[in-house]
C-alpha distance (Angstrom), angle and dihedral (degrees) to the residues before:
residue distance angle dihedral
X1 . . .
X2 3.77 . .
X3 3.67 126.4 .
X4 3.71 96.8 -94.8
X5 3.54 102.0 50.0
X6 3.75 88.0 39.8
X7 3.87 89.9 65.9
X8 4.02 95.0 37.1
X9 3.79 81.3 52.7
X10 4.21 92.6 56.6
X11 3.46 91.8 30.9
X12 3.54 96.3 66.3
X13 3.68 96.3 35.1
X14 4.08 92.6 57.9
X15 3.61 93.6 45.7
X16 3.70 91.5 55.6
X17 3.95 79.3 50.9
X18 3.41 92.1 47.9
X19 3.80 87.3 -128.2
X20 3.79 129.7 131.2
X21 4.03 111.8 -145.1
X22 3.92 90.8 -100.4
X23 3.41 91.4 46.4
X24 3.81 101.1 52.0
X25 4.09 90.0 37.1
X26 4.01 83.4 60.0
X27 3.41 94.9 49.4
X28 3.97 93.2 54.4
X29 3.81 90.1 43.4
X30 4.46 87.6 -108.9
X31 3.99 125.1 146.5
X32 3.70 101.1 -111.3
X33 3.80 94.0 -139.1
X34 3.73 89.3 48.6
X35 4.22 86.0 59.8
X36 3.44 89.8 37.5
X37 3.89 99.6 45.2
X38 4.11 82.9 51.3
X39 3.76 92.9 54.1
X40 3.61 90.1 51.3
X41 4.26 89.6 47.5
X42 3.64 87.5 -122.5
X43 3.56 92.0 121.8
X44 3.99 115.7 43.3
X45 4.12 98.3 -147.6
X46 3.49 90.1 -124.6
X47 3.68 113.8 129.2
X48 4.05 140.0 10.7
X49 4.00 122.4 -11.1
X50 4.05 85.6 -8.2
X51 4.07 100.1 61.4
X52 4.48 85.8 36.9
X53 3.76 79.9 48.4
X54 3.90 95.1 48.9
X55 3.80 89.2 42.9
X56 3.79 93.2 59.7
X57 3.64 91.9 45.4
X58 3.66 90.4 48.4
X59 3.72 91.9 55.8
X60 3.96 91.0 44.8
X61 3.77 97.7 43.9
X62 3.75 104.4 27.8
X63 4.11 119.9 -124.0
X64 3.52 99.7 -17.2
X65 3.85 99.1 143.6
X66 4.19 121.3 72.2
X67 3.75 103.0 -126.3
């Protein structure tokens, strides 16, 4: 999934939350610039806090990383 459709993809799912990226990255005990940096694809996912990071968000948002 590209970047754009990656953040349409969140987007949508935290306002049906009624979360804001910060907000829902608190509540799961996530850095937000960790989530946000992996929205953006400037972090990869791959190792430590970023791949436990990209797991949560992969179990919140569905498949929204290639790979």
């Amino acid at each position: 999934m590209d970047r754009e459709s990656r953040k349409k993809q969140v987007a949508h799912c935290l306002v049906d939350m009624g979360e804001t990226i910060t907000s829902w990255a608190a509540k799961n005990g996530l850095h937000h610039k960790i989530v946000s940096d992996l929205i953006d694809g400037k972090l990869k996912g791959i190792p430590g806090v970023a791949l436990e990071t990209r797991r949560r968000m992969e179990k919140q948002f569905g498949q929204i990383f290639d790979g």
